[in-house]
C-alpha positions in Angstrom: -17.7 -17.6 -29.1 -13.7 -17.8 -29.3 -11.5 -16.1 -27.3 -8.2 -15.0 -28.4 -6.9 -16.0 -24.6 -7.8 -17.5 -21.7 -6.5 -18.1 -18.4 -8.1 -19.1 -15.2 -8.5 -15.7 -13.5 -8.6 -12.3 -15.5 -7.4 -9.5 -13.6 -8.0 -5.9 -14.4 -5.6 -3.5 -13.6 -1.6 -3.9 -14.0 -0.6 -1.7 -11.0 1.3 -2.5 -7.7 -1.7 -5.2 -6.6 -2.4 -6.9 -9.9 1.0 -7.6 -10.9 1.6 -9.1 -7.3 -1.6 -11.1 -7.1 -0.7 -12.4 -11.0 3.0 -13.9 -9.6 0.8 -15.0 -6.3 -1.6 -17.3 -8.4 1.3 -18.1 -10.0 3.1 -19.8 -7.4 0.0 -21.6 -6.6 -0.5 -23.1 -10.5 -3.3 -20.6 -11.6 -2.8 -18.3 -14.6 -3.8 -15.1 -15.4 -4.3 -12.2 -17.3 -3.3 -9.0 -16.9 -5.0 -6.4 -18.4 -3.6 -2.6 -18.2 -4.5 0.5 -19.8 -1.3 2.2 -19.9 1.9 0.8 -21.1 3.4 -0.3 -17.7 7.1 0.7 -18.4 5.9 4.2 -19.2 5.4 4.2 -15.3 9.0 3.3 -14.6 10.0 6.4 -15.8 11.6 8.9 -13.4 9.1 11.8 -13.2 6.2 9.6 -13.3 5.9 9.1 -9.8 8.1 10.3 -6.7 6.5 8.1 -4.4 7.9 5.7 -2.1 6.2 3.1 0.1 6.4 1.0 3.5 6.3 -2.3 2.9 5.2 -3.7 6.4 7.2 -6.9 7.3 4.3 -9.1 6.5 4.0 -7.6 3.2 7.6 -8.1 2.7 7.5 -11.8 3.5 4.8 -12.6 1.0 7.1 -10.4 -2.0 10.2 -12.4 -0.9 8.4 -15.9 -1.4 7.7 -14.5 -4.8 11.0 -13.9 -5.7 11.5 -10.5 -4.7 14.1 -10.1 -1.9 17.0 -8.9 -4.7 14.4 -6.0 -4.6 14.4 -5.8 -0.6 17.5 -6.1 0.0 19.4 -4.2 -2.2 17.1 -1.3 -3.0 14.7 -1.0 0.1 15.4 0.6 3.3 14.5 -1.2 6.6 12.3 0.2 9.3 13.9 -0.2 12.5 12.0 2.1 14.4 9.2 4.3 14.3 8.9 7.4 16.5 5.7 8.9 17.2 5.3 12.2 19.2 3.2 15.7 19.2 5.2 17.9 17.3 8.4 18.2 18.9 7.6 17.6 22.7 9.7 15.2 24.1 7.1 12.3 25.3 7.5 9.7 22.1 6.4 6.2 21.8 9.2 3.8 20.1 7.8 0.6 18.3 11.3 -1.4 18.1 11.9 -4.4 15.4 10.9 -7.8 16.2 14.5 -9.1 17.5 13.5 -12.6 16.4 10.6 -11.9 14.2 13.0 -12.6 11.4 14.2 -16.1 11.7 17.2 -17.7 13.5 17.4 -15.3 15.8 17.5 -12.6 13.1 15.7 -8.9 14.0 12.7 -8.3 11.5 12.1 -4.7 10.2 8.9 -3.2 10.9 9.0 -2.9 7.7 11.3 -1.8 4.4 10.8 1.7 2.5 10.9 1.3 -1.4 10.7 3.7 -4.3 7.3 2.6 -6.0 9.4 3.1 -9.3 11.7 0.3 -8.3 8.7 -2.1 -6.8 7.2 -1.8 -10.2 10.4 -2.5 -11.9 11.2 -5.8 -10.0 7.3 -6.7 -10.2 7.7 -6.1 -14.3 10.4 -8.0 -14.5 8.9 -11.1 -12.6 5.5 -11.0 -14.4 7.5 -11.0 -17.9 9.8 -14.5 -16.3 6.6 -16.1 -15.4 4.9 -18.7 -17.9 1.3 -18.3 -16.2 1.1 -14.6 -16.2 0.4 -12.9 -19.7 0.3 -8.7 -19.4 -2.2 -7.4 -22.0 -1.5 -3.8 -22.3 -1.7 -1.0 -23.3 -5.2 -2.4 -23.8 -8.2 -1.0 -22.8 -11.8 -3.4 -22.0 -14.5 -2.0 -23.8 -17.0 -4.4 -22.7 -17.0 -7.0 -19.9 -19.7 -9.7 -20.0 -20.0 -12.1 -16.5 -22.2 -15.0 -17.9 -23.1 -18.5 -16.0 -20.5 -20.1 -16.5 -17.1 -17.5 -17.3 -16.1 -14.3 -17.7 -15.5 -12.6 -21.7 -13.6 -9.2 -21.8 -13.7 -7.7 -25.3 -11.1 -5.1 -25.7 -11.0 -1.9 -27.7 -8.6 -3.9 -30.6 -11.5 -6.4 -31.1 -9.7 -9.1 -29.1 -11.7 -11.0 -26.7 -10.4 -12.7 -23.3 -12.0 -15.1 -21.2 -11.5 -16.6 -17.6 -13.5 -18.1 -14.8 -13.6 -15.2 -12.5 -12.4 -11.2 -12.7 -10.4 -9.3 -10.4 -10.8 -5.7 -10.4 -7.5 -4.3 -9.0 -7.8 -0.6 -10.8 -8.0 1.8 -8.5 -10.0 4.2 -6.3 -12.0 5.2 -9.3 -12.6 1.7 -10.4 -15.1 1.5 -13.5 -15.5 -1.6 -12.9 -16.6 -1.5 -9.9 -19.2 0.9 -10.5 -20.3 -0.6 -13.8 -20.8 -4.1 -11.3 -22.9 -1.4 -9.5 -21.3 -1.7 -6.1 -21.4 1.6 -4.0 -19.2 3.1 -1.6 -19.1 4.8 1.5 -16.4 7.8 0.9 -16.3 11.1 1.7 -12.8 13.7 1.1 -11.2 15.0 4.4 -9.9 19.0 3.8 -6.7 18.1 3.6 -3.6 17.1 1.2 -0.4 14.9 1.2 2.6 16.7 0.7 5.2 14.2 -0.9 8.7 14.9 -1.6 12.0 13.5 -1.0 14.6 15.0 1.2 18.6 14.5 1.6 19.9 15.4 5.0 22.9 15.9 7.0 22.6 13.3 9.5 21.8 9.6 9.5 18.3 8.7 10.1 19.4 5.3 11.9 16.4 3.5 10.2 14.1 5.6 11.9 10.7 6.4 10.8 9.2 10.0 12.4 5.5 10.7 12.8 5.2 14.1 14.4 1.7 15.8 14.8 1.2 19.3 14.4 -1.9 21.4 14.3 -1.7 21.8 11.1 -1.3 18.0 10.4 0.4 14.5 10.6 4.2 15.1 9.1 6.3 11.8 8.3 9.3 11.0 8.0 10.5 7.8 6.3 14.0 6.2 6.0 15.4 5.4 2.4 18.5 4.6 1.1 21.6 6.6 0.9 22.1 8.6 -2.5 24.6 7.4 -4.7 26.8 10.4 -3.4 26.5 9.0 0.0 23.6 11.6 1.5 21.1 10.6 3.7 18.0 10.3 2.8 14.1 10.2 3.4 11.1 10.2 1.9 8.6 13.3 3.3 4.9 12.7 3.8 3.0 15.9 5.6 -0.6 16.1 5.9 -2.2 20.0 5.5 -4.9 21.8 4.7 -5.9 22.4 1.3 -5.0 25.9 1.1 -1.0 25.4 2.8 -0.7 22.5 0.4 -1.3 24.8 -2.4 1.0 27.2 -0.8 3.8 24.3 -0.5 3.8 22.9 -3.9 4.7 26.4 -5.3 7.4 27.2 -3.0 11.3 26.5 -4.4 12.8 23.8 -3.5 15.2 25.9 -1.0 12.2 27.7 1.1 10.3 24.2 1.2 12.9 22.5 2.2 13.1 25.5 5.3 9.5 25.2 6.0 10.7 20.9 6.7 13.5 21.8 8.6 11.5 24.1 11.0 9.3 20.9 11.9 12.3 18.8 12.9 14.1 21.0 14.9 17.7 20.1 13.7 17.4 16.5 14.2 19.0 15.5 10.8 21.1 18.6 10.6 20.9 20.4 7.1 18.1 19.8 4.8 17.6 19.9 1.4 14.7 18.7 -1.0 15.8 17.0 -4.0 12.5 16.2 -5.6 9.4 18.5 -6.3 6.7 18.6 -3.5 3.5 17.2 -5.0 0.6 17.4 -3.0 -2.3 14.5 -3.4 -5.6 15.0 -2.1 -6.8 12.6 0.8 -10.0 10.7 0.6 -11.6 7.9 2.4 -13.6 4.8 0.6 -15.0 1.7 1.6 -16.7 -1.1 -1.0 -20.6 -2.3 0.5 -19.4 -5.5 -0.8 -15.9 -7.5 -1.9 -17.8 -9.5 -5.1 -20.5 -9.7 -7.7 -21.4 -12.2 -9.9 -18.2 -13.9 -11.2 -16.3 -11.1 -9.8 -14.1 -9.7 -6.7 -12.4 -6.3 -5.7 -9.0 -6.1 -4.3 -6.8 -3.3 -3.4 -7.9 0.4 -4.0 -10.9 -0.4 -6.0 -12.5 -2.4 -2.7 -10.7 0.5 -0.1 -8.8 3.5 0.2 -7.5 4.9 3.4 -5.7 8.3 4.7 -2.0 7.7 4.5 -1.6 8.5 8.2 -0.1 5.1 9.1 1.2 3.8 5.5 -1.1 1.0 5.4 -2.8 1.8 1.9 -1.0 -0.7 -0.3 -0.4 -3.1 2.7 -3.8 -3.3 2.7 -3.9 -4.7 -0.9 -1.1 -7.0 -0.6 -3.1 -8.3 2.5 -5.8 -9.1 0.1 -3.6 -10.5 -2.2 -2.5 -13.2 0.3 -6.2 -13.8 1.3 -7.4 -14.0 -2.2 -4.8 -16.1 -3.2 -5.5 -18.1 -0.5 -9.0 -18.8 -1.0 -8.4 -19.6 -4.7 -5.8 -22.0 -4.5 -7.8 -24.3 -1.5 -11.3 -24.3 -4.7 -8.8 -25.4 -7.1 -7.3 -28.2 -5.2 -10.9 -28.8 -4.6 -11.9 -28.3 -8.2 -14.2 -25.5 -7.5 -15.2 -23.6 -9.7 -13.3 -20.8 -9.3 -15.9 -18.2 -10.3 -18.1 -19.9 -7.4 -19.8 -17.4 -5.2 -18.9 -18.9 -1.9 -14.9 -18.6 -2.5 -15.8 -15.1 -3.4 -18.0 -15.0 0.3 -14.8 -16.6 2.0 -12.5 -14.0 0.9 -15.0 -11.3 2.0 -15.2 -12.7 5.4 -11.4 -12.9 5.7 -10.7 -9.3 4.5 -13.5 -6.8 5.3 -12.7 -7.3 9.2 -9.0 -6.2 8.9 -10.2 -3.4 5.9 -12.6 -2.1 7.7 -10.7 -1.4 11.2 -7.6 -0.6 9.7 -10.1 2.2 7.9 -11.9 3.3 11.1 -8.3 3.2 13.1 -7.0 5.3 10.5 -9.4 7.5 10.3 -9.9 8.1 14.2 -6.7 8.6 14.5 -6.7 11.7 11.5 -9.1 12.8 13.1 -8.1 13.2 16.7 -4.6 15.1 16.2 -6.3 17.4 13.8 -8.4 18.5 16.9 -7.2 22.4 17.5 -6.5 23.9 21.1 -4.0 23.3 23.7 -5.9 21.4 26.2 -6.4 18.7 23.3 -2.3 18.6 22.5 -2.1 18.0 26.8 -4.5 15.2 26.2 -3.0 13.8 23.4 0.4 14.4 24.8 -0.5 12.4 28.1 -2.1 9.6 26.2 1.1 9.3 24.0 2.8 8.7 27.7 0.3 6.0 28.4 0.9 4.1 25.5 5.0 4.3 25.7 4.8 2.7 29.3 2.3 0.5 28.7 4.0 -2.4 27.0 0.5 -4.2 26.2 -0.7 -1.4 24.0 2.6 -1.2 21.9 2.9 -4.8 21.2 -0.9 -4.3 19.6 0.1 -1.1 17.6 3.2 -2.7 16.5 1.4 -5.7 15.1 -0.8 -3.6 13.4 2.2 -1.9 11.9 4.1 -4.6 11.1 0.7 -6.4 9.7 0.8 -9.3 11.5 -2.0 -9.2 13.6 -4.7 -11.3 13.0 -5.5 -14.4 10.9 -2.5 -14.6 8.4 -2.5 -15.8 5.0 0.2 -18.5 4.7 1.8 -15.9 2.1 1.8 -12.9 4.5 4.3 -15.9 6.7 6.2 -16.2 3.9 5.2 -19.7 2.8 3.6 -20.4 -0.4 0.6 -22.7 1.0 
């Protein structure tokens, strides 16, 4: 049968993980293609999504070896600090950046706060420069046949692809996933993400706020400056079903008044200057990474609550990992459709998935306890941690995504 393209790795889904495990084989001489359903500069647009992400600093490494630190540094806010506290009382823990985890004496970020739109934009842009990435879309597989010895997508169009091994990289809902027949563990928690952005009156310093309240985690996140020269954040705030539905229909004027009530005048006046949208919160977790001549990366293997902002540095993590694990078969010439690089790659990455996901989880779980003696518990064990210098340095790594066995990419080296 002939193909109307090939490349050495086919990956399905075009989103924040595909395009940045397409330039990551890249850099390590494998091609790819890209295949996407929707057109991807339709999701540049400005209402398509108000989201913003942390980008821990391991993350960031990996996306300034592939040629993304314009992006960084120009549109991305760092994380200096991270706050965490009950509510308003007074007892916080501070995670501090690493003062030489940057280089030459340099202070790393915990990590850098970018608009999705713009991290899409810059990932575009590089996937369109790069001879060994081709982006198939709109296009959507109609059929996708894993024989012995390669992989044959037939599209909708009649056009037929073909690489050694397939990546699916589309989403929580994955089809193909399920159509590999790999289940899940997943169940919904009764709650929603309120997401909005916010000007304010004062500086945030590079501060990032988590502040638990009965009715829910509610975060804070540095960005940018506007244009005008307000301060600015981006809002994440975790609620019940029933109060997010309230939120989203509130003006922009009395949500922004239901924010300010939760931060007590810290950033002076408050204003909201984008929709709230709220996103419900579920929990998934792949049985298995692979199948025959294929793997699972990003949201199609996992899917996490938001309550630390690990989600998408979760992917990026497998990104490195898989990556990784291809590059060392194909300097070996391994086959790269070979079960045991797909087994390697699971070893590597369901450790970190699965206690970022139970850590994660706990932790939802515990501050949406109810009752004061609970807050005095939590309260006290928040005072623990702050004077136990042992314990932060652990919750920072986790934060900054460094713990663990690293990736060469996730050090900023390209292997």
């Amino acid at each position: 049968m002939m193909e109307d393209s090939a490349a050495d790795i086919l990956i399905i889904g075009g989103g924040l993980v595909g395009q940045t495990l397409a330039l990551a084989l890249a850099a390590h001489d494998i091609s790819a293609l890209v295949v996407e359903r929707d057109d991807p500069r339709t999701h540049l647009a400005s209402g398509f999504d108000g989201r913003a992400s942390a980008i821990a600093s391991a993350s960031a490494r990996m996306l300034r070896a592939l040629g993304l630190a314009d992006l960084l540094d120009r549109q991305g806010c760092p994380i200096d600090r991270i706050e965490v506290a009950e509510g308003l009382n007074p007892e916080i823990i501070r995670f501090d950046a690493d003062p030489g985890g940057g280089g030459g004496g340099a202070a790393e970020p915990l990590g850098i706060m970018v608009e999705n739109r713009d991290l899409r934009r810059a990932l575009l842009a590089r996937v369109e420069q790069t001879p060994l990435v081709r982006m198939v879309a709109p296009a959507a597989i109609v059929q996708l046949d894993r024989g012995p010895s390669h992989v044959t997508a037939k599209l909708a169009d009649g056009r037929k692809l073909a690489a050694a091994l397939a990546v699916a990289a589309d989403g929580r809902r994955s089809s193909t996933r399920n159509e590999a027949g790999i289940r899940l563990a997943h169940w919904s928690y009764p709650a929603a993400a309120i997401v909005s952005m916010l000007a304010h009156g004062r500086p945030h310093d590079g501060v990032a706020l988590e502040l638990f309240y009965p009715s829910g985690p509610f975060a804070l996140l540095p960005m940018r400056d506007l244009a005008d020269g307000r301060h600015r954040s981006a809002l994440v705030w975790t609620v019940a079903r029933p109060m997010a539905d309230a939120l989203v229909r509130l003006s922009l004027r009395a949500f922004a008044a239901e924010v300010a009530k939760r931060l007590g005048g810290r950033l002076g006046a408050i204003e909201a200057i984008a929709p709230a949208v709220a996103w419900p919160l579920t929990f998934h977790h792949a049985e298995r990474y692979s199948a025959h001549r294929l793997v699972l990366a990003g949201d199609a293997a996992h899917g996490i609550h938001p309550i630390a902002g690990q989600g998408l540095n979760l992917g990026f993590r497998d990104v490195a990992a898989l990556t990784q694990v291809l590059a060392d078969g194909a300097r070996t010439g391994l086959d790269l459709g070979d079960p045991a690089l797909a087994r390697r790659y699971e070893r590597w990455r369901r450790a970190d998935n699965s206690l970022t996901a139970f850590a994660t989880d706990s932790l939802a779980r515990l501050f949406a306890l109810p009752g004061k003696p609970v807050e005095a518990v939590r309260r006290l064990g928040l005072a623990l941690v702050e004077r136990t210098p042992a314990a932060k340095r652990i919750f920072a790594s986790i934060a900054r995504g460094t713990a663990g066995d690293l990736p060469p990419l996730l050090r900023g080296e390209l292997g």
